[in-house]
N, C-alpha and C positions, 0 to 999 in steps of 0.2 A: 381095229381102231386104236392107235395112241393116245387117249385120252388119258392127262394126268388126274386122277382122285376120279369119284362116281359123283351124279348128280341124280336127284331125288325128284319123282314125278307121283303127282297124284292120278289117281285114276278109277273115274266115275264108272261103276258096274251096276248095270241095270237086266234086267228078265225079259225078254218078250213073249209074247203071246203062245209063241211057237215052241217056246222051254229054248231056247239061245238066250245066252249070254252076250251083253254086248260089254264091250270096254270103250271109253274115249280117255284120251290124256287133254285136258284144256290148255298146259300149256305149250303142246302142238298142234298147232290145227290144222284138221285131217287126220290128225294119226287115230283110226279107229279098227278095230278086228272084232271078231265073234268067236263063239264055239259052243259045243253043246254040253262042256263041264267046267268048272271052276278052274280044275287044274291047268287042263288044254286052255283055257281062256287065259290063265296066269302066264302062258307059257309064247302065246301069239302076240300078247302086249307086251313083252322084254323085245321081241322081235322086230315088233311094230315100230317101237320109240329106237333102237337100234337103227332101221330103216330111215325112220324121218331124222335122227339128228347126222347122219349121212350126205343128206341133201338138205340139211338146213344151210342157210345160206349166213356169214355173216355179217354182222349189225342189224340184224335180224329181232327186230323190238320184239322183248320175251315180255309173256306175262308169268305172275305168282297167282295158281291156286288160293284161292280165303276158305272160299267153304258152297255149302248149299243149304239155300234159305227153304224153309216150304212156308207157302204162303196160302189159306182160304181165302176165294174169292165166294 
């Protein structure tokens, strides 16, 4: 990839049931992977987001990351 300068992604990590790690990047959608260490997880999401901005297409309306709220219902 010729990309001039890096661009910066958040990415939500969460635990399942199973001991996986899951990653999503929000602002790719679809870009998601697993694995069974932190490492290996760190390692499949550089991958992942490499992959989708490949075939991102563009004029491609991006969103910005804010945050995540936890809310009691």
């Amino acid at each position: 990839m010729g990309r001039v300068g890096k661009r910066e992604f958040s990415v939500i990590v969460e635990l399942d049931g199973d001991g996986y790690y899951l990653a999503s990047v929000p602002e790719l959608p679809g870009c998601h992977t697993q694995a069974r260490s932190l490492d290996k997880l760190i390692k499949r999401v550089r991958e992942a987001i490499e992959l989708c901005l490949e075939v991102e297409e563009e004029g491609q309306p991006t969103t910005e990351f804010v945050g995540v709220q936890r809310i009691t219902v």
